[in-house]
C-alpha positions as CSV (number, residue, x, y, z in Angstrom):
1,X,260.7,135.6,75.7
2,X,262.8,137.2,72.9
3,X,261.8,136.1,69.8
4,X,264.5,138.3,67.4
5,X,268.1,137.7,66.4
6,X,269.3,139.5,69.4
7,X,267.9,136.9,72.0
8,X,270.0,133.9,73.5
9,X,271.1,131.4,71.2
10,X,268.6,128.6,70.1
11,X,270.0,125.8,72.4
12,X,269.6,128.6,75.1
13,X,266.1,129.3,74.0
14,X,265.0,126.0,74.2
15,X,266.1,125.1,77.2
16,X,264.1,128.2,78.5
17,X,260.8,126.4,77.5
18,X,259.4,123.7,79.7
19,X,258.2,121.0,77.1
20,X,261.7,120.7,76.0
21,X,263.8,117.3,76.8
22,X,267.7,118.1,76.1
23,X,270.1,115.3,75.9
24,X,273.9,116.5,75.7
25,X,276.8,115.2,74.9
26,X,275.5,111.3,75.1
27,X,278.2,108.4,74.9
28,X,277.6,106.2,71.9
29,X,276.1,103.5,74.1
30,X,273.9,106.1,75.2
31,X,272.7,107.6,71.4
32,X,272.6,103.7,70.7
33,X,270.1,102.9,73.4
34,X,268.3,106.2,72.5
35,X,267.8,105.5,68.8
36,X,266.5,101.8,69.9
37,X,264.1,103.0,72.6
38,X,262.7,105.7,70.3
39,X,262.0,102.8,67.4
40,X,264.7,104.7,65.2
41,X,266.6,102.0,64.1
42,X,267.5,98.6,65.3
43,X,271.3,97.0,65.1
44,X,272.5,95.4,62.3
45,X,274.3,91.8,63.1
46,X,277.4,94.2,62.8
47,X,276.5,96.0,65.8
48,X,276.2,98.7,63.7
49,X,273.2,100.8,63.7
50,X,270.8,100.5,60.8
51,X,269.0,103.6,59.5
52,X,266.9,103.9,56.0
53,X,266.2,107.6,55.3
54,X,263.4,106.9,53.1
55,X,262.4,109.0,50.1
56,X,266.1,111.3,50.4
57,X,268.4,109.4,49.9
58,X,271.2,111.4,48.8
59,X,271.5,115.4,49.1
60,X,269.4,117.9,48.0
61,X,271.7,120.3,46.3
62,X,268.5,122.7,44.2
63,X,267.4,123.0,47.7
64,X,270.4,124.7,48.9
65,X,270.5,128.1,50.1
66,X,272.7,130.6,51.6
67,X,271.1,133.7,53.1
68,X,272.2,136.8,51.7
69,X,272.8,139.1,54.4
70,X,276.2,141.5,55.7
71,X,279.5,141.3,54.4
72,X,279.3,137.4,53.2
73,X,276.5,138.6,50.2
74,X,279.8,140.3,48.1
75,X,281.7,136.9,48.6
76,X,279.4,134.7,47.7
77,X,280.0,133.1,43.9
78,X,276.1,133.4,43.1
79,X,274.8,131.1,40.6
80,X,272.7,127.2,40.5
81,X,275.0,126.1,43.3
82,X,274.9,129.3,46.0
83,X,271.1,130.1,45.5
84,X,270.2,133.2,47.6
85,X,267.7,133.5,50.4
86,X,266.7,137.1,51.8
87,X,267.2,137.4,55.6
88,X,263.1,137.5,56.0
89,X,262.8,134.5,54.6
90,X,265.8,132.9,56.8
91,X,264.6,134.4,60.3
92,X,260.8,133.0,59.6
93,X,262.1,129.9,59.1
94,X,264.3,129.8,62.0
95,X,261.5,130.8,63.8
96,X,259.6,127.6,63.0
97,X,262.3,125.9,63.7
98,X,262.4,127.5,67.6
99,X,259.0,127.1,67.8
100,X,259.0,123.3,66.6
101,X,261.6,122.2,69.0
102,X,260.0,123.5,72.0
103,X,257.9,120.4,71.5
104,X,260.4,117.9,71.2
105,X,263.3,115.4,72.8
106,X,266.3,116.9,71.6
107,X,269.7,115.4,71.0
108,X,272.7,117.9,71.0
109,X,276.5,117.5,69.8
110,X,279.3,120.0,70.7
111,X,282.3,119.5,69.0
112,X,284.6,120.6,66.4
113,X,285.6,120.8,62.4
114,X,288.9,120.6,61.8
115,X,292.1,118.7,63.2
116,X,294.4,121.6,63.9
117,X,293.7,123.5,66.9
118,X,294.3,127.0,65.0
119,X,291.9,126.7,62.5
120,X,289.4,124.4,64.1
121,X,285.6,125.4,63.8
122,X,283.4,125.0,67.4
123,X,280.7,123.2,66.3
124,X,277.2,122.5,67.9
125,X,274.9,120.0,66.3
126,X,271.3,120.0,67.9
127,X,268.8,117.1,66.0
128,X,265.2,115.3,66.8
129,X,267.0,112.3,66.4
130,X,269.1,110.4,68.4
131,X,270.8,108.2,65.3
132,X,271.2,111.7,63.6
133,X,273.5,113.0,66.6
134,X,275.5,109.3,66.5
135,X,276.2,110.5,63.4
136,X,277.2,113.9,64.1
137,X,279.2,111.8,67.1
138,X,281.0,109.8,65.0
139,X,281.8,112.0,61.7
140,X,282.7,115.4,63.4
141,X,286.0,115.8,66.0
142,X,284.6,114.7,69.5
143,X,286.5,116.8,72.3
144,X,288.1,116.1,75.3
145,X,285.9,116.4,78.2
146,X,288.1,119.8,79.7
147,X,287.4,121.4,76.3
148,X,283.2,121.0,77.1
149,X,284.0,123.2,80.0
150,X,283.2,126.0,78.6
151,X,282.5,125.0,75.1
152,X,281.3,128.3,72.5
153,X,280.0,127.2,69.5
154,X,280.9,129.2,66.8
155,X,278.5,128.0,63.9
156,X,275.6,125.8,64.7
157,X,273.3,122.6,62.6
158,X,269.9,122.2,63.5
159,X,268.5,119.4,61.4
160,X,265.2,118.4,62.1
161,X,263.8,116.1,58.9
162,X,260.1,116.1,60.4
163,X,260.2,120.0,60.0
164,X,258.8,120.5,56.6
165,X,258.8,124.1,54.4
166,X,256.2,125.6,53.0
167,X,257.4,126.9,49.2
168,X,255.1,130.0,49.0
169,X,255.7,131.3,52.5
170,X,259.4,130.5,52.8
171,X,261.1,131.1,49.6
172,X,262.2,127.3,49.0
173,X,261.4,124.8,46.2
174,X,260.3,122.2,48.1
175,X,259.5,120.8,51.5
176,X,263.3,120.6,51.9
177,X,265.6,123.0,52.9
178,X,269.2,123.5,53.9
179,X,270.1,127.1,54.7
180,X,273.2,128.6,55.8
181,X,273.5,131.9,57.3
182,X,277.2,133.0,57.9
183,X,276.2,136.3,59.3
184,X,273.9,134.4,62.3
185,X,276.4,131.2,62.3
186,X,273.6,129.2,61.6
187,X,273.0,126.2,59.4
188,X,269.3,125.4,59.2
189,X,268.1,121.7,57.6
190,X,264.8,120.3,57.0
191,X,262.6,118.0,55.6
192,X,264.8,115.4,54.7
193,X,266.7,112.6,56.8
194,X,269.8,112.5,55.1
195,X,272.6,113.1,57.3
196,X,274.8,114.1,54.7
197,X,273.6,117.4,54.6
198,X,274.8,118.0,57.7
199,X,278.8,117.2,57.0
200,X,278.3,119.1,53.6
201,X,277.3,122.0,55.3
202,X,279.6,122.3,57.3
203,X,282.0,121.5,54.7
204,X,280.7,124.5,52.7
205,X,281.5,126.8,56.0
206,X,284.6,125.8,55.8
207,X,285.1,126.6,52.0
208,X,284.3,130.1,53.2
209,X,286.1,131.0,56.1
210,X,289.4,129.0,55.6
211,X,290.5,130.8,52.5
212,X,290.1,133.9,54.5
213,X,292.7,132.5,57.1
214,X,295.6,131.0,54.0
215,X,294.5,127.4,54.3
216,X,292.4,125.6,50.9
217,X,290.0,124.1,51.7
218,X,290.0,120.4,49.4
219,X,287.4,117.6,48.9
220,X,289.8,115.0,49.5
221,X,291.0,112.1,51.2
222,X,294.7,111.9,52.0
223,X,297.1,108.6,53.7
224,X,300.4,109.1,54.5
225,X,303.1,106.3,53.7
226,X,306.1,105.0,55.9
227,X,308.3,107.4,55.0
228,X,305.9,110.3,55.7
229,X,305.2,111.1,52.2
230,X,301.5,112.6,52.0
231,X,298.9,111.7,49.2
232,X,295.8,113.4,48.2
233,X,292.5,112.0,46.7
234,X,290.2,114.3,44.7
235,X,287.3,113.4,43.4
236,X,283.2,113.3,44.2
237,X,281.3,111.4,45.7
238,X,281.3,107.5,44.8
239,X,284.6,108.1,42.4
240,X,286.7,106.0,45.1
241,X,288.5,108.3,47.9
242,X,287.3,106.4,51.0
243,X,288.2,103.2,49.2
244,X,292.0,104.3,48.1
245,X,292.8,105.9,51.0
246,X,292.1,103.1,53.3
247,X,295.3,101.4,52.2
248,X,296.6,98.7,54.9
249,X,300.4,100.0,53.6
250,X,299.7,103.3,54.6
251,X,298.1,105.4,57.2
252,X,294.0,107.4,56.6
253,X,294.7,110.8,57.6
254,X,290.6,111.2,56.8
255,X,288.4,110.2,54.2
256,X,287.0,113.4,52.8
257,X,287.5,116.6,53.6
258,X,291.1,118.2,54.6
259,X,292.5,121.6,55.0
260,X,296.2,122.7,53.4
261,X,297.8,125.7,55.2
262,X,301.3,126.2,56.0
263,X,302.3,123.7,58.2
264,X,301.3,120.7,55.9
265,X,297.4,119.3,55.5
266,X,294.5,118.5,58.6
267,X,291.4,116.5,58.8
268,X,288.2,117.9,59.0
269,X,286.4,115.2,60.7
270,X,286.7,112.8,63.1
271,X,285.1,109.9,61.4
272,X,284.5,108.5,57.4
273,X,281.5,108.2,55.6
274,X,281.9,105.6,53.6
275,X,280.0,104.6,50.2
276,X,279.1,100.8,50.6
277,X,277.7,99.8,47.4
278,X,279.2,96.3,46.9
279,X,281.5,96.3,49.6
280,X,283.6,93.3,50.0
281,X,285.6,92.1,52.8
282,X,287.7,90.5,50.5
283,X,288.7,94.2,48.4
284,X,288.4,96.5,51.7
285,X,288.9,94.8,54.8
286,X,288.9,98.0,56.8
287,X,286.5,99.6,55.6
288,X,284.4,96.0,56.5
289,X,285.9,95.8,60.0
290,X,285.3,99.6,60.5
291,X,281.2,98.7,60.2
292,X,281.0,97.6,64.1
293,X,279.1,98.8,67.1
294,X,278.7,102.6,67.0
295,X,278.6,102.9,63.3
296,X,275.9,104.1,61.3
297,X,274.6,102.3,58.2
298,X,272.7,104.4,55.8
299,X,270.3,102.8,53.6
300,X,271.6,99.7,53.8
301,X,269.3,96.6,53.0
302,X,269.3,94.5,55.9
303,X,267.6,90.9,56.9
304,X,265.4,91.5,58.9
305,X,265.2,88.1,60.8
306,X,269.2,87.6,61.1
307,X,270.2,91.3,61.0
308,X,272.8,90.7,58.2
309,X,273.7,93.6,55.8
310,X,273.4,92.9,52.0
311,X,276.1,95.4,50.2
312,X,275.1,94.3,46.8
313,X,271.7,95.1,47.1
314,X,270.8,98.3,45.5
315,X,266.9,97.7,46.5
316,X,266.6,101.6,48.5
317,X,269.9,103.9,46.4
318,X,273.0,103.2,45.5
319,X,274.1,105.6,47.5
320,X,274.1,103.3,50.6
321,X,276.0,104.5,53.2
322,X,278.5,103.9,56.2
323,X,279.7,106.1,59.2
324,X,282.0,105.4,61.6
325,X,284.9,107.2,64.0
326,X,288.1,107.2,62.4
327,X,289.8,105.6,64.8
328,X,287.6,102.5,63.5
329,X,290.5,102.4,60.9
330,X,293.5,100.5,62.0
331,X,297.0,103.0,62.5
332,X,294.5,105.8,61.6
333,X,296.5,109.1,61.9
334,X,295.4,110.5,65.1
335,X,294.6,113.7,65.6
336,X,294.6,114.3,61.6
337,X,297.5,116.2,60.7
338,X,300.8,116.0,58.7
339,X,303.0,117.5,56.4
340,X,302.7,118.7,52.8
341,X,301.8,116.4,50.4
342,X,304.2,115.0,47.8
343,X,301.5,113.8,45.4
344,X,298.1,115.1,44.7
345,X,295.6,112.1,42.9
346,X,292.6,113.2,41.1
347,X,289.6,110.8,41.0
348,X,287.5,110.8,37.6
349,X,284.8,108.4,37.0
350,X,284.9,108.6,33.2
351,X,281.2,107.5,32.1
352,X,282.5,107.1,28.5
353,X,285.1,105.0,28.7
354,X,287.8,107.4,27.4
355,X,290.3,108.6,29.4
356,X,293.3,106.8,30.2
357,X,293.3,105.0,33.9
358,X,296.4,106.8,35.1
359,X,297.8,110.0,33.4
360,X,301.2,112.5,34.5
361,X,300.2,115.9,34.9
362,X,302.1,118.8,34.4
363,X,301.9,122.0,36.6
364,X,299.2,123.5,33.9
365,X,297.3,119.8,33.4
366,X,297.0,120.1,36.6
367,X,294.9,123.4,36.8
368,X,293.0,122.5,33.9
369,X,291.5,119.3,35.3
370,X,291.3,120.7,39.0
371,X,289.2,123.7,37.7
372,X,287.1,121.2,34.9
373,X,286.5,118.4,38.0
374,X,284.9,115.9,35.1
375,X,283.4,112.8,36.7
376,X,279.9,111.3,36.8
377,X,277.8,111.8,39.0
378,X,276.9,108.0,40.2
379,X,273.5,106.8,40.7
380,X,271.9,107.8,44.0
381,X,274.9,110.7,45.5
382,X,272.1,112.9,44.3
383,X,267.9,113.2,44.1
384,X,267.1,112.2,40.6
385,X,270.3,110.8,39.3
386,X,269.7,106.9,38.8
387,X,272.4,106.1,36.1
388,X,276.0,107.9,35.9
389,X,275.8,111.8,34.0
390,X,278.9,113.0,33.0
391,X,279.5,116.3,35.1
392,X,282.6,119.1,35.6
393,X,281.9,120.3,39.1
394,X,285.1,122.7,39.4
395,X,287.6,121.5,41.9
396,X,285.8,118.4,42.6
397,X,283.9,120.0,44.5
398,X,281.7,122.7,43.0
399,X,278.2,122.0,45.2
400,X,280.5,122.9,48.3
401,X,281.9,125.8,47.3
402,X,280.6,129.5,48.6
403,X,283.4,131.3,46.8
404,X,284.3,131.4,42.9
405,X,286.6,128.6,42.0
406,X,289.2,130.3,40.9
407,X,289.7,131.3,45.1
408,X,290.9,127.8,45.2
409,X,292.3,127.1,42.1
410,X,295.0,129.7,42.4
411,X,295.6,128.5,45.8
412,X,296.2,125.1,45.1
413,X,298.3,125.9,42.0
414,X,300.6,128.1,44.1
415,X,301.3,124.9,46.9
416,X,301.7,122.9,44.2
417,X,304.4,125.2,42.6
418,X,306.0,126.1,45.9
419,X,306.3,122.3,47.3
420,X,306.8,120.8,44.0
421,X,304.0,118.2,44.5
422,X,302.9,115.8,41.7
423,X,299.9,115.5,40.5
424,X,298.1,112.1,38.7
425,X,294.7,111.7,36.9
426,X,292.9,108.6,37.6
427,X,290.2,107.1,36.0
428,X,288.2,104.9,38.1
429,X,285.2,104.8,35.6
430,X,285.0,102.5,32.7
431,X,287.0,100.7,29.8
432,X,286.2,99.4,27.2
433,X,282.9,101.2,26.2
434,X,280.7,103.7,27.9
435,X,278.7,102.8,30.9
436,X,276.2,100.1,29.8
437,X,278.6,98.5,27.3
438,X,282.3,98.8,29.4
439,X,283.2,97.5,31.9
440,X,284.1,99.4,35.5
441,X,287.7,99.3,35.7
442,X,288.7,96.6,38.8
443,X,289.5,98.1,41.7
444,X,292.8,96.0,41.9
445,X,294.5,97.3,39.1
446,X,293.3,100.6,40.4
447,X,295.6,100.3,43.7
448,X,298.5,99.0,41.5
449,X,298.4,102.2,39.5
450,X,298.0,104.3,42.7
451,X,300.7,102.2,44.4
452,X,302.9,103.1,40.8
453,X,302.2,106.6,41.9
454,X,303.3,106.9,45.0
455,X,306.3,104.8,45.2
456,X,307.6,106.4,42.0
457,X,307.5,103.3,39.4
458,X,305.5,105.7,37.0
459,X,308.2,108.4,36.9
460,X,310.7,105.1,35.3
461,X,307.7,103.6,33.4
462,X,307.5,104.6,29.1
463,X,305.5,106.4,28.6
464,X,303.1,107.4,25.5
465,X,300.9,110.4,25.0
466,X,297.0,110.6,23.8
467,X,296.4,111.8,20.9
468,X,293.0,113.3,21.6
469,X,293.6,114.6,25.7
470,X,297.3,115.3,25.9
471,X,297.7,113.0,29.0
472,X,300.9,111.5,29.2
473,X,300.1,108.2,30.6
474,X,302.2,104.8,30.7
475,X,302.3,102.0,28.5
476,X,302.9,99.5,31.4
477,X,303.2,99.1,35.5
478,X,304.0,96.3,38.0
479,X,300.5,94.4,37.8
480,X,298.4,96.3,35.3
481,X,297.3,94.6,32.0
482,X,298.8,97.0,29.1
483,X,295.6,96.8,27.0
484,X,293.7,98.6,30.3
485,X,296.6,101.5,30.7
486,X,295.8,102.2,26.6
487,X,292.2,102.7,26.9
488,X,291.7,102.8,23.3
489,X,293.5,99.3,22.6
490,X,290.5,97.9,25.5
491,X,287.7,99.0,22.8
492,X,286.5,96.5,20.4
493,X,285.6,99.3,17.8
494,X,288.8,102.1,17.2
495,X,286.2,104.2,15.6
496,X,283.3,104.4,18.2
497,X,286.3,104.8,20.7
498,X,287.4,107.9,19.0
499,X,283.8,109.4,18.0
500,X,283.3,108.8,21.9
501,X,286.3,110.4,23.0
502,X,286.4,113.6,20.7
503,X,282.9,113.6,22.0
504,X,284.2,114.5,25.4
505,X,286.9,116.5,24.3
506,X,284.2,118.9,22.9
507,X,282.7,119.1,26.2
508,X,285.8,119.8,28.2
509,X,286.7,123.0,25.9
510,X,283.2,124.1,25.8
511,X,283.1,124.1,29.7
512,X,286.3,125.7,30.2
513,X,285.3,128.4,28.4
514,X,284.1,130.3,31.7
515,X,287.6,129.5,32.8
516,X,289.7,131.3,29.8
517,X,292.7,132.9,30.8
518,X,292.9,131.3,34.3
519,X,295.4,128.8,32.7
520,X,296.3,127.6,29.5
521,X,294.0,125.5,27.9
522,X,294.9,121.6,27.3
523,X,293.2,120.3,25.0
């Protein structure tokens, strides 16, 4: 048997061994009854499917690598977030990987990334686990059965969490791994059961061969209202896209990850990955109805006499997790496409307490705080991070991103500029005080300044500008208590609010200093 890059791929190479058990293509019901039978997970009182992930419970991002091989190795934006791996050091671990699953039941997806037929990505997802490959199911674009006729995949994820590195022998940090090798079209993940690695990855795919083609690539949710007017939700993980995007007054296009090109914005995914820390049915009914038979709860704490999920309950991350189809979303837009957007939100969760909740960009604002991305990161999105850091992760994005920013920076500055969309910063973070003293702004006078957005009621509100950022931001809105839209009136103490937010104002400049001359600066 070939045992070199030129031989068959690896779905092909394990079905030539004879230990191997492939399952393709299963129905839900099917994975379901898989992941029971194979003590995976049992069913939540939901009927949702409840998985804990144990010591990884959020990605891996230091263990992140992308070979550096071919014509991609002169792309590449090398640095902390693209780490290299030499092409040895790839094809020795691919050969474990080959070797490993000739030994195992296997569990295969074929599908695709990306809503639009012309720039949708053929996908094959092959995992050890059965709830692993619901969840490739449910979060990726499932095709139509004549389209598995004579599927190609053109990039394949092998994730297999009981495969473990060795550091000395294969070039990694740790046990963990997550490897992507655009010249072989191969992701490679192991040694953790997080199944976010697997949409990430081929997120970051994305972020390189999209540009190539004229569409950005974004890390963002988007809806669409009655009228047909598009919105956009920027922002990491945990800073609120799945939540304000799944607006009962307006349609989810997707919850995460779109595509802009010149026909108007697409989906990436067929399904939304929802952050369920606190959820409510009460503050997002869809989101609550969405958790049903054939979703995937991630780390969820769970009764285990009457099955019933406990959302406040921080006990295994705060990262907890749910993933469902998108069609699990009532009026859900279906496939996920439509036209330019007219306004572009971007999500901040200010850990100091600072920034205004709702701020009017202009055209240069704008490419200032798409290429700075501040948030925090929030406790649990990542290994390590148990309390919100204050972060810039260029175009909210940065851990996804193969290419230098500035690739999709200029892009997004030049739709902006030729479909004259608006653009809004939103703080979803705290008022005031800092994190540990503030309080998280509420999540209903959040929609009521989103709602103020889109409907226009901002562009007749007064409006004042801060001193310290420059944001224009108004001084009241339909619903919204004035002393939260001035964020320094919400402090107790004027002088520890503006020691605090000079504070951050020193970081912004001194981060945007590997940006200089890619926009004016703003502050």
């Amino acid at each position: 048997m070939k045992t070199t890059f030129e031989r068959e791929d690896a779905l092909k190479y394990i079905e030539n061994s004879d230990a191997a058990k492939i399952h393709r293509n299963l129905s839900v019901a099917r994975l379901v009854e898989e992941a029971i039978r194979r003590n995976e997970a049992p069913l939540a009182s939901s009927g949702a499917l409840s998985v804990v992930t144990g010591v990884y419970t959020g990605r891996s991002p230091q263990d992140k690598f992308i070979v550096a091989d071919g014509g991609s190795a002169e792309r590449i934006d090398w640095g902390s977030v693209n780490q290299p791996i030499e092409q040895a050091q790839f094809e020795r671990l691919y050969q474990r990987a080959l070797e490993y699953m000739q030994s195992k039941e296997l569990f295969v997806f074929d599908g695709f990334a990306g809503a639009d037929p012309n720039y949708r990505l053929p996908i094959r997802v092959i995992n050890e686990y059965a709830w692993q490959n619901l969840f490739a199911r449910q979060l990726f674009i499932r095709p139509e059965a004549h389209e598995l006729e004579q599927f190609s995949p053109q990039f394949t994820v092998i994730a297999l969490p009981e495969l473990r590195a060795d550091p000395q022998q294969d070039g990694t940090r740790s046990e963990t791994f997550i490897v992507i090798s655009f010249e072989k079209k191969v992701v490679l993940i192991g040694g953790t059961h997080y199944a976010g690695e697997m949409k990430k990855s081929i997120f970051s795919v994305l972020n390189y061969l999209l540009p190539m083609q004229g569409t950005l690539p974004m890390h963002c949710s988007a809806n669409v209202g009655e009228r047909g007017d598009v919105a956009l939700f920027f922002g990491l993980s945990g800073t609120g896209k799945t939540t304000l995007s799944a607006d009962p007054n307006r349609r989810l296009i997707g919850d995460d990850e779109h595509g802009w090109f010149e026909g108007g914005v697409f989906n990436f995914e067929g399904g939304c990955y929802a952050k369920c820390i606190g959820l409510s049915r009460e503050m997002e009914p869809q989101i609550w109805e969405a958790i049903r038979f054939g979703a995937v709860l991630e780390n969820v704490v769970v009764d285990e006499a009457s099955g019933t999920p406990d959302f406040a309950a921080a006990t295994l991350t705060e990262n907890t997790r749910a993933a469902y189809p998108i069609d699990y979303i009532p009026d859900a837009v279906i496939p996920g496409m439509a036209g330019h957007p007219s306004a572009i939100i971007f999500l901040t969760a200010d850990a100091f307490g600072v920034l205004p909740p709702i701020s009017k960009l202009t055209k240069e604002q704008a490419m200032y705080y798409f290429l700075s991305g501040y948030t925090s990161k929030l406790a649990g999105t990542e290994r390590g991070v148990t309390h919100p850091e204050a972060t810039f992760s260029a175009c909210f994005g940065a851990p996804f991103l193969p290419l230098h920013p500035s690739v999709y920076a200029n892009m997004l500055g030049d739709k902006i500029n030729r479909h004259e969309t608006r653009v809004y910063l939103v703080n979803t973070g705290w008022t005031g005080g800092p994190y540990g003293v503030g309080e998280r702004i509420s999540l209903r006078y959040t929609r009521a300044m989103i709602t103020a957005a889109l409907d226009g009621a901002i562009e007749r509100a007064p409006l004042a500008v801060d001193p310290i950022f420059k944001l224009a931001h108004p001084v009241e809105l339909p619903g919204v208590p004035k002393n939260i839209l001035n964020p320094q009136a919400a402090w107790s103490d004027s002088a520890a609010y503006e020691e605090a937010a000079r504070g951050l104002a020193r970081r912004f400049v001194a981060n945007f200093k590997k940006f200089e001359g890619m926009c004016p600066p703003c502050l």
